[in-house]
C-alpha positions in Angstrom: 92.3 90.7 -36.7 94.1 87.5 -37.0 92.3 85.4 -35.0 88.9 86.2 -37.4 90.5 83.5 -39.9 90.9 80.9 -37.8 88.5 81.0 -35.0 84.7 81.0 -35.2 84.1 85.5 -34.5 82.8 85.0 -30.9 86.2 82.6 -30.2 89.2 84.6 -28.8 92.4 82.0 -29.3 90.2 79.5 -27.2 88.3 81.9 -25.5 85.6 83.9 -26.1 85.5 87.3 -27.8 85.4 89.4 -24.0 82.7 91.7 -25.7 80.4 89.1 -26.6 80.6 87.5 -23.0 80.0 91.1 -21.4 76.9 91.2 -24.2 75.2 88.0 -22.9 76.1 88.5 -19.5 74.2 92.3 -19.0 71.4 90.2 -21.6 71.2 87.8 -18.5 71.5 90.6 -16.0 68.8 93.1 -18.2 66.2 90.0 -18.7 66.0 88.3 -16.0 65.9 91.5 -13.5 63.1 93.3 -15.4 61.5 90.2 -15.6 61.8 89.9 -12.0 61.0 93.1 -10.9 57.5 92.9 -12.8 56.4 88.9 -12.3 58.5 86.8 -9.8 59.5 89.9 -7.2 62.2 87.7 -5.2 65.3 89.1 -4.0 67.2 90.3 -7.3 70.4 88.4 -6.8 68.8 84.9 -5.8 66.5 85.6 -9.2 69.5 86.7 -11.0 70.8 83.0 -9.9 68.2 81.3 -10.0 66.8 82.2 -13.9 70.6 82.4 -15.1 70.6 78.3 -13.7 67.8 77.7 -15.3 69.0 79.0 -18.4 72.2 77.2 -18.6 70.2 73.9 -18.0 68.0 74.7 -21.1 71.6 75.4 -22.9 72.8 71.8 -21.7 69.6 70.0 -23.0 70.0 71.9 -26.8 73.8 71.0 -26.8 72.9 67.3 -25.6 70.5 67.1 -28.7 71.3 69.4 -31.1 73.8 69.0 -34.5 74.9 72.6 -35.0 78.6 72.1 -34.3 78.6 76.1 -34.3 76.4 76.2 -31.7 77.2 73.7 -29.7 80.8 75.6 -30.0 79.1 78.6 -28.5 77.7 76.5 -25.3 81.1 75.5 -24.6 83.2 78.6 -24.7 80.1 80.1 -22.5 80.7 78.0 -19.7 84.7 78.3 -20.0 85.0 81.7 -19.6 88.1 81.6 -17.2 85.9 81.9 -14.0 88.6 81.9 -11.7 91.1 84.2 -13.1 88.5 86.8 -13.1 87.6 86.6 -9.6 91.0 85.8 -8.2 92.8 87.9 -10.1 90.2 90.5 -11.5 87.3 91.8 -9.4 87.5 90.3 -5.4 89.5 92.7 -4.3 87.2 95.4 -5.4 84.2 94.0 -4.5 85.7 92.7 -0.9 86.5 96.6 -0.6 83.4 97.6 -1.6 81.6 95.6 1.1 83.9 96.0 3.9 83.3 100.5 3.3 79.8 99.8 4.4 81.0 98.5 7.6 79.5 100.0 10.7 82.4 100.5 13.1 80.2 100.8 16.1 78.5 97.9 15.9 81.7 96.0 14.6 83.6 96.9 18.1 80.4 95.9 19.9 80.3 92.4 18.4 84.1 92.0 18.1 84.2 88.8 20.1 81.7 87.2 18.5 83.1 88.0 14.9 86.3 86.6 15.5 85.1 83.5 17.0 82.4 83.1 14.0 85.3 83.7 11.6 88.7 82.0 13.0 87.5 79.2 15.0 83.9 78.0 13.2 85.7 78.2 10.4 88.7 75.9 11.1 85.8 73.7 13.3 83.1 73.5 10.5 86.2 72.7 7.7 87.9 69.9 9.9 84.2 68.3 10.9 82.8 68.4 7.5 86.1 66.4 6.4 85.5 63.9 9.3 81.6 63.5 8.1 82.6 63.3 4.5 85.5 60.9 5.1 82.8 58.4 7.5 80.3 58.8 4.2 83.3 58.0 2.1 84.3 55.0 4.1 80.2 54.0 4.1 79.5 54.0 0.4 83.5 53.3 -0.9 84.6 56.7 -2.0 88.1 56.7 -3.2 89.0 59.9 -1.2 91.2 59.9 2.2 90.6 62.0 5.6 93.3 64.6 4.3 91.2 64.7 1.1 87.5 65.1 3.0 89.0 67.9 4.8 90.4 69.3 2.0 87.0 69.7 0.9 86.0 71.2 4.1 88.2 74.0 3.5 86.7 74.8 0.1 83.2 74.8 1.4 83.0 75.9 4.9 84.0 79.2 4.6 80.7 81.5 3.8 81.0 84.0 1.2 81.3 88.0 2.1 80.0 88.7 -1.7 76.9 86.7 -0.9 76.0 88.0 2.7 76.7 91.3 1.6 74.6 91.0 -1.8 71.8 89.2 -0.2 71.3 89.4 3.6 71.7 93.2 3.5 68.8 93.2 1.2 66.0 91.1 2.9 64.9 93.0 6.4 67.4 91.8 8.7 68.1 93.6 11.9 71.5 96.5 11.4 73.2 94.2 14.5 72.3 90.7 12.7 73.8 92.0 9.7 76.9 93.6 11.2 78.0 89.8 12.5 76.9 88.4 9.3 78.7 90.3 6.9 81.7 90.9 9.0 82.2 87.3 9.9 81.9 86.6 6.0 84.3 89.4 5.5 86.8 87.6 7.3 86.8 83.9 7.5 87.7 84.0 4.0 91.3 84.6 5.0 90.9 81.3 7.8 89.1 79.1 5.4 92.1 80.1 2.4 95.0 79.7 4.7 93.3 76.3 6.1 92.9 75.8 2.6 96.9 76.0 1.6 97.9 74.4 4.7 96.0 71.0 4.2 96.8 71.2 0.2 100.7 71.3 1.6 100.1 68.4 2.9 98.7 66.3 -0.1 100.9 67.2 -2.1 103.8 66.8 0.3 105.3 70.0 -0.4 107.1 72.0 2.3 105.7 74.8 4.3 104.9 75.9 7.3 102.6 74.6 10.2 99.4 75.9 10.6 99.4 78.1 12.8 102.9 80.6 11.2 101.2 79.6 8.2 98.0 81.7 9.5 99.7 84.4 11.5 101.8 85.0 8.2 98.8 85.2 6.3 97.0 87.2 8.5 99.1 90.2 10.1 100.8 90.6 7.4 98.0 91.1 5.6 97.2 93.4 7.9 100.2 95.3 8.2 100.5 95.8 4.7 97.1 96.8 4.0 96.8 99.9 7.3 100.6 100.9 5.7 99.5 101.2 2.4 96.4 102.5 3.0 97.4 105.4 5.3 99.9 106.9 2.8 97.0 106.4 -0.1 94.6 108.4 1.8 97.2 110.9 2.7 97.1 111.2 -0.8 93.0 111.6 -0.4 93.8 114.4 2.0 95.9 116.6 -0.7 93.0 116.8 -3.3 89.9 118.6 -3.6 88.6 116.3 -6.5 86.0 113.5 -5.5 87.0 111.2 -8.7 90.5 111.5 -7.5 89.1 110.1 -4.0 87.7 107.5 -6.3 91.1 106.6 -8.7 93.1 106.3 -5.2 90.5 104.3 -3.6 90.8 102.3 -6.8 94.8 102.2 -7.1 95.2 101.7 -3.4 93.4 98.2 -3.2 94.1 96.6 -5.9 97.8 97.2 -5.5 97.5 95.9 -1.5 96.1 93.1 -2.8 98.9 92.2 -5.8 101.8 93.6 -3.2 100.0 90.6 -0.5 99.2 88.2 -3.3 103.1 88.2 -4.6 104.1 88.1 -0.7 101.6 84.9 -0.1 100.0 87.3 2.6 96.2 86.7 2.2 94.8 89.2 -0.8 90.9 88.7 0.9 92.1 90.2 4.1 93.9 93.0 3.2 91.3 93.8 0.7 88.4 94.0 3.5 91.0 95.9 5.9 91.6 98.6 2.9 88.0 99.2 2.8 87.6 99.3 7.0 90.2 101.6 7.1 89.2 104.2 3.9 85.4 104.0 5.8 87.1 105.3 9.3 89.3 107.4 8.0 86.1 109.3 5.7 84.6 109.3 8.9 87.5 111.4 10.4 86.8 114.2 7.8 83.5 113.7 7.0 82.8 117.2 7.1 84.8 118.5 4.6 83.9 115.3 2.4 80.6 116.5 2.3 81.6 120.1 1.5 84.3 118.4 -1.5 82.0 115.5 -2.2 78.5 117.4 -2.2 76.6 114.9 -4.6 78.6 111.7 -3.0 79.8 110.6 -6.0 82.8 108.3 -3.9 79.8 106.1 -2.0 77.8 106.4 -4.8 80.6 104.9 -7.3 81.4 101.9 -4.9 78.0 101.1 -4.2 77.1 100.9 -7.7 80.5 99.0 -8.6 79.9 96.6 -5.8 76.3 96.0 -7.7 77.4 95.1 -11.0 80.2 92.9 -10.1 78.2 91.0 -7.7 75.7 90.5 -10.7 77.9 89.5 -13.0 79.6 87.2 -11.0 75.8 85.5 -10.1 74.8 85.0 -13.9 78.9 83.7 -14.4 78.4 81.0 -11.2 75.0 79.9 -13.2 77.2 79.6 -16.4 79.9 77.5 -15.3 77.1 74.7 -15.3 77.5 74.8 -19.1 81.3 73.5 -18.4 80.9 71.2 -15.4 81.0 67.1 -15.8 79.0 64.5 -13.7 80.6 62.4 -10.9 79.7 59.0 -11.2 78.3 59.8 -7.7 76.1 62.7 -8.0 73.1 61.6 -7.1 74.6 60.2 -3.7 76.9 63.7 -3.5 73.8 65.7 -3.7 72.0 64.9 -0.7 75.0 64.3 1.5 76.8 67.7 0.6 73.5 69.5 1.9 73.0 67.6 5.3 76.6 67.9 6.1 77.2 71.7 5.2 74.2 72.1 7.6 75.5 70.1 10.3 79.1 71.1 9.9 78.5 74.7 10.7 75.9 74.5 13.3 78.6 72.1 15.0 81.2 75.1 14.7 79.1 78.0 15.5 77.6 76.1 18.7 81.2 75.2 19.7 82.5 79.2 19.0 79.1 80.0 20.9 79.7 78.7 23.7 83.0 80.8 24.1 81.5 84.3 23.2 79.7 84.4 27.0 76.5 83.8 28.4 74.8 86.7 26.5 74.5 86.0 23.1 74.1 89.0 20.5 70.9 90.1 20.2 69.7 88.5 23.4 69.6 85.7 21.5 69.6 82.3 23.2 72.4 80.1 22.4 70.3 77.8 20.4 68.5 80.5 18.3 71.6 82.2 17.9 72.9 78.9 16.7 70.0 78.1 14.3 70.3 81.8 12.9 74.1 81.9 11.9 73.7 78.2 10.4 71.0 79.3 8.3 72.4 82.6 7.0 75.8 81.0 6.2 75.6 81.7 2.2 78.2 80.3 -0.2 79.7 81.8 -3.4 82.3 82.3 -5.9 85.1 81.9 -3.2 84.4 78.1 -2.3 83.8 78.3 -6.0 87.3 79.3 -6.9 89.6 77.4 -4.3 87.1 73.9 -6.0 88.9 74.5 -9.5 92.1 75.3 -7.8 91.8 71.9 -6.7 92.3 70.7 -10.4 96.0 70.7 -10.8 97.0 68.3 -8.0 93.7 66.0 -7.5 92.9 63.0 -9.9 89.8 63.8 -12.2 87.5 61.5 -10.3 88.3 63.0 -7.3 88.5 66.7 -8.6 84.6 66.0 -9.9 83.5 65.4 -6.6 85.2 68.4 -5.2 82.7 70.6 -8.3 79.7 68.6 -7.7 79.9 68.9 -3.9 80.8 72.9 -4.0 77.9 73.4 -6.9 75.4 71.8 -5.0 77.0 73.8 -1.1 76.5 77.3 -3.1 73.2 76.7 -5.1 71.5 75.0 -2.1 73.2 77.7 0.2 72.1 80.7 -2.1 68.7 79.4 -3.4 67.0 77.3 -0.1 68.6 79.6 2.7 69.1 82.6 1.0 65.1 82.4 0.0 64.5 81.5 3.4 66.5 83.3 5.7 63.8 86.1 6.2 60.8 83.7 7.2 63.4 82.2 9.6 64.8 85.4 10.9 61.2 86.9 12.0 60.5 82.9 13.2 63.7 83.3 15.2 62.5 86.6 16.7 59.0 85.5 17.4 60.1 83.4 19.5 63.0 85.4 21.4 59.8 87.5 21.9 57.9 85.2 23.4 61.0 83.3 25.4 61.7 87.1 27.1 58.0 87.5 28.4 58.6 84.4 29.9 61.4 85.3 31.6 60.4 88.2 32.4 57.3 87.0 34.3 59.6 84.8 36.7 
């Protein structure tokens, strides 16, 4: 009870109370979904964005003119919740696991070309293009940041997010096979974009490591490796019990000690995560009929479906709240318009590029250039991009470090707000006009 006599109640030894933040973060979640649901009717999580943003701007205006040092207290600790310890080392791995158990394994064989084009080499293309833009805008307008720097900041923003495909896109009409390549390429570039991510910081800061590509194999199979190890003896495990909540507590146990074991190992923690949940949905599959006799009332789908849903909330309204904490680049009003036109450009130059190696036949029958237009459009940002930008703190200069937040804010809200509130209309545009482009063809 210590800290009750020297810090304000809802201030935790610089932080706040954990209970209190949980309280105003399901307010958030509560309000603005029931308001939602009976006025605006979007898509919950781009409202639960959306109205959390526009909340934290009203907080910013009443702490820019308001005198209550208490409250103004309150607005501070809000936005400096320690957003990046809780995804890093909190909640990713569970909610990476939740999304990749929903995988469809059919369709992911089908469209395994595709996938691992979209998420090793549009990834690595889109990062190492944005940086080139950036650094030519740089050059343009007298930035004080270097190529290495540019594609730096490439790394952080290029990757899209598997939290927001799988929270959003699955959620908005899109076609089962459309969504299989979305989600699974989010699922895995994640673990390109964070190695590309490590390799290029090595590199600024001059500190020795490997070259890319042992520094991405490492990453990757053993990743891999440790996660199909680990998760076979867990569900061997699974196999010995007739107890669906124990199917859940092993689930449970089983990634988030893959991901520690990987993070400790400096394999990549993202990958292993989605490969523990790939290989817990096959192997269900295996025995699904005696799950179904065990597991009558599903509670194992039902738990990490509704898991997956809470954390994804909370982690919108938390991305809205960090606005409370974030400071101004002298360039922001120049960073703003440039950070949209060159995420957009960026990844339609990667997808096309990956494209044009998958084959003639695009999936979907899609034609190269509305298969291009459909992956650029769909490529939502999140909390990842989010939390590799404040990484960024401890080795850039503060000028420089502002420009990294400011760019990455204005990447995920453009990317979850515009796109995400738009995909749909351009999805059914897209397939109008596949429609039409097949009669033609046809007729010949």
């Amino acid at each position: 009870m210590y800290h009750r006599f020297r810090y304000p109640f809802f201030i935790l030894r610089g932080r706040m109370n954990i209970l209190l933040f949980l309280i105003i973060v399901l307010i958030f979640i509560v309000g603005i979904g029931l308001l939602n649901e009976r006025i605006f009717k979007l898509q919950s999580d781009i409202a639960l964005i959306l109205f959390s943003l526009i909340i934290s701007l009203g907080l910013l205006f009443a702490r820019k003119f308001s005198n209550i040092d208490s409250l103004n207290t309150f607005i501070d600790q809000l936005g400096d919740f320690g957003f990046e310890e809780y995804l890093m080392d909190g909640v990713l791995c569970f909610m990476l696991f939740a999304g990749a158990s929903k995988v469809n394994m059919r369709k992911f064989r089908q469209n395994i070309r595709p996938i691992s084009l979209l998420a090793l080499l549009t990834t690595v293309i889109s990062s190492v293009f944005y940086g080139v833009l950036f650094y030519l805008v740089s050059l343009v307008f007298r930035l004080p940041l270097d190529i290495t720097t540019c594609v730096l900041l490439g790394c952080v923003v290029s990757p899209t997010d598997p939290i927001a495909a799988t929270g959003i896109l699955n959620k908005i009409g899109l076609s089962k096979n459309v969504c299989s390549i979305i989600e699974n390429e989010s699922l895995f570039n994640d673990g390109t974009g964070v190695t590309l991510f490590i390799f290029v910081r090595g590199l600024i800061t001059k500190s020795e490591g490997s070259n890319f590509m042992v520094l991405f194999f490492k990453e990757i199979l053993g990743a891999i490796a440790v996660a199909l190890i680990m998760s076979f003896i867990f569900f061997s495990l699974i196999k010995l019990t007739r107890d669906p909540i124990k199917y859940i507590l092993i689930s449970l146990l089983n990634v988030s000690l893959v991901y520690i074991i990987c993070e400790h190992l400096g394999f990549s923690g993202v990958i292993a995560s989605v490969v523990c949940g790939m290989y817990f949905s096959y192997a269900f599959s295996k025995i699904e009929n005696r799950v179904v006799v065990i597991d009558e009332k599903d509670l194992y789908r039902d738990f990490w479906e509704i898991l997956e849903s809470i954390l994804n909330a909370v982690l919108f309204v938390m991305i809205a709240l960090l606005v409370l904490n974030i400071e101004l680049s002298e360039y922001v009003l120049l960073l703003v318009p440039v950070a949209i036109v060159i995420i957009v450009v960026s990844r339609a130059f990667g997808v096309f590029i990956s494209s044009l190696l998958t084959g003639r036949k695009m999936p979907g029958n899609y034609s190269l250039r509305e298969f291009v237009a459909l992956m650029t459009w769909s490529a939502l940002k999140g909390g990842l991009s989010l939390a590799l930008a404040l990484g960024t703190k401890e080795f850039l200069p503060h000028n420089i470090y502002l420009i990294f937040m400011n760019v990455t804010y204005v990447t995920i809200f453009f990317t979850v707000l515009v796109q995400g509130l738009t995909i749909k209309k351009v999805y059914f545009s897209l397939e109008k006009h596949k429609t039409e482009r097949l009669k033609r063809e046809n007729r010949r």
